[in-house]
N, C-alpha and C positions, 0 to 999 in steps of 0.2 A: 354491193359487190356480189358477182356471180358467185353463190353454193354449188360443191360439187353435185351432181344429181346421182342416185341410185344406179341409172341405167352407164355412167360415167366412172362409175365408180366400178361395177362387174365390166365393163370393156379393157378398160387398163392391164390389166396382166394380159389381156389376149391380143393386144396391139404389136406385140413385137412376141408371138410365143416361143421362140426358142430360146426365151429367157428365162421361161419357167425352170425349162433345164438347171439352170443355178443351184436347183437347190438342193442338188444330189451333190455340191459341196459337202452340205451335213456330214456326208458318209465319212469325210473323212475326220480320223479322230482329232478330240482337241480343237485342232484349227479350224476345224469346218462351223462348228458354233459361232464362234470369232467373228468368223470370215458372215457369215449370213447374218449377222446381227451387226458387222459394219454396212452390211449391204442393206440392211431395213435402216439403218441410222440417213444411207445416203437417199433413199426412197422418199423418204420421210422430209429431208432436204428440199428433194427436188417437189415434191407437192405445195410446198412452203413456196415456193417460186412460182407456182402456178403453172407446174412442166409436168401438166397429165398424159402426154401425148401416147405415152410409151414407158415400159420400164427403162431406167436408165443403163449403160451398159454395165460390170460389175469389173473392177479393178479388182485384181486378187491381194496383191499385196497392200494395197489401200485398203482395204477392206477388212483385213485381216489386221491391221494395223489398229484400224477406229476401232474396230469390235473388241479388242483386248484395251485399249486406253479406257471406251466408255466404261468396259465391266469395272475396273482399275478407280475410275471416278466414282460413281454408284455406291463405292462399298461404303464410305463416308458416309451418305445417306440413307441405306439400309440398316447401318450400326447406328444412327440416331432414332429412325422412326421404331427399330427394334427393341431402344431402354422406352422408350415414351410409351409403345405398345407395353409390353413388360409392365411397366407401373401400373397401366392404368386395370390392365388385367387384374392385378395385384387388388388394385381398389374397389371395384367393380364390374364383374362380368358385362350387366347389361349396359354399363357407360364404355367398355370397349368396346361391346359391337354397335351402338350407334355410328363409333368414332370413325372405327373402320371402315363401314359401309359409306357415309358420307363422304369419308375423305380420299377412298375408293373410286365412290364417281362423282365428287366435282373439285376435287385437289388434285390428286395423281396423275390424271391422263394431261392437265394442263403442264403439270410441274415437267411431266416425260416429255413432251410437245419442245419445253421451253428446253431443257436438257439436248435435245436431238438438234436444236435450231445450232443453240449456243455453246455446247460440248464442253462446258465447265459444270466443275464440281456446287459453285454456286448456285450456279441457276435452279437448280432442285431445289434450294430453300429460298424461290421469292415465290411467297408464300402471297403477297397481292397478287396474282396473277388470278387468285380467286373471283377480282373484281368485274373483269371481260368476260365469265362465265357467269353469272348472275347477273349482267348488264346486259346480256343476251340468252337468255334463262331457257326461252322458246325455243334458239334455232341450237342449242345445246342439246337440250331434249333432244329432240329432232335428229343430232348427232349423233348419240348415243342410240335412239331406236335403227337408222339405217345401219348404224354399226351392226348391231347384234339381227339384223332382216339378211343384209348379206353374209354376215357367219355362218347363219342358216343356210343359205343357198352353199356356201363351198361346204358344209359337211354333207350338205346332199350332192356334190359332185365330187366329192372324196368316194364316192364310188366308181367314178371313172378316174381318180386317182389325179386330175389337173386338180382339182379342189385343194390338195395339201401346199402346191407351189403357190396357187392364185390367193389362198387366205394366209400364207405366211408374210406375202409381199402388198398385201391389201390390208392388215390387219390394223394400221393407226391412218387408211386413207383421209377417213371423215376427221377423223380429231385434227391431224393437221391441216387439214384443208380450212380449218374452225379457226385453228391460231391464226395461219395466213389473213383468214377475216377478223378475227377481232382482235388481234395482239399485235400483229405486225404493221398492217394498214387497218387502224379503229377509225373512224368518221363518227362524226356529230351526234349521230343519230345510231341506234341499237341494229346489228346486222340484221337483215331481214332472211328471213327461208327463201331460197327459191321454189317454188310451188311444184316444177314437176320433174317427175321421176323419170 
């Protein structure tokens, strides 16, 4: 199954630019968080469907709507991993931060993936989900490098100031594009990388 590509990946926010606009939502108080974080919930969606083409358009009141239910879901899960953290701190410094860092980057970004797909409070503890990421170990990697190659690029065009809209709205492109390949349609066989950028 086609990976999305680097250069695929920086074209998207620029395919329909006056979407970037959106994201002077923020400004307003309160609601504009909400509102922009239902709008990466539905981003995150539509990449899952394999609907690069374009930003999708943003519903305000939709939007505003998801953005306060997920926070509202999440807290369940933040107040679990927060006694667990807590304990283990308690127990040992350096067995926390292995814990965190690991589960950091090859738990979390899947569990967030599977949360945005499925928008239940569940879905953040199916904790196999660990399995499609280590059964595709390579093109994971691989995810997480173009993740943090493009982060670079928009703080270097956060000087002309499209970088704040294009990396708030790009900023789980690759992970979900990851699920869409190994969780949603998994084949026989370990995803493969697509080779070019």
């Amino acid at each position: 199954m086609h990976a999305l590509t680097f250069r695929e990946a920086f074209n998207y926010p620029f395919k329909r630019p006056i979407a970037l606009l959106n994201i002077l939502i923020i400004l307003i108080p309160i609601l504009g968080g909400f509102v922009i974080g239902g709008y990466g919930v539905r981003i995150g969606q539509a990449i899952m469907r394999g609907e690069t083409k374009e930003l999708p358009k943003l519903d305000f009141g939709d939007c505003l709507k998801l953005g306060f239910m997920m926070f509202l879901k999440a807290i369940p899960f933040a107040l679990v991993i927060s006694i667990i953290f807590g304990i283990l701190i308690q127990i040992d410094l350096m067995l926390y931060a292995i814990v965190v860092g690991l589960a950091g980057l090859f738990l979390f970004p899947i569990l967030g993936m599977n949360f945005i797909k499925k928008e239940t409070v569940s879905s953040l503890f199916e904790v196999g989900l660990i399995k499609p990421v280590f059964a595709n170990f390579g093109d994971y990697i691989m995810v997480i490098l173009k993740s943090i190659a493009l982060g670079i690029v928009w703080i270097i065009l956060m000087i002309v100031l499209v970088g704040i809209p294009a990396s708030t709205f790009t900023q789980n492109i690759f992970m979900a594009d990851f699920y869409r390949r190994a969780v949603l349609k998994p084949s026989a066989a370990p995803v493969m990388e697509t080779p070019a950028m």
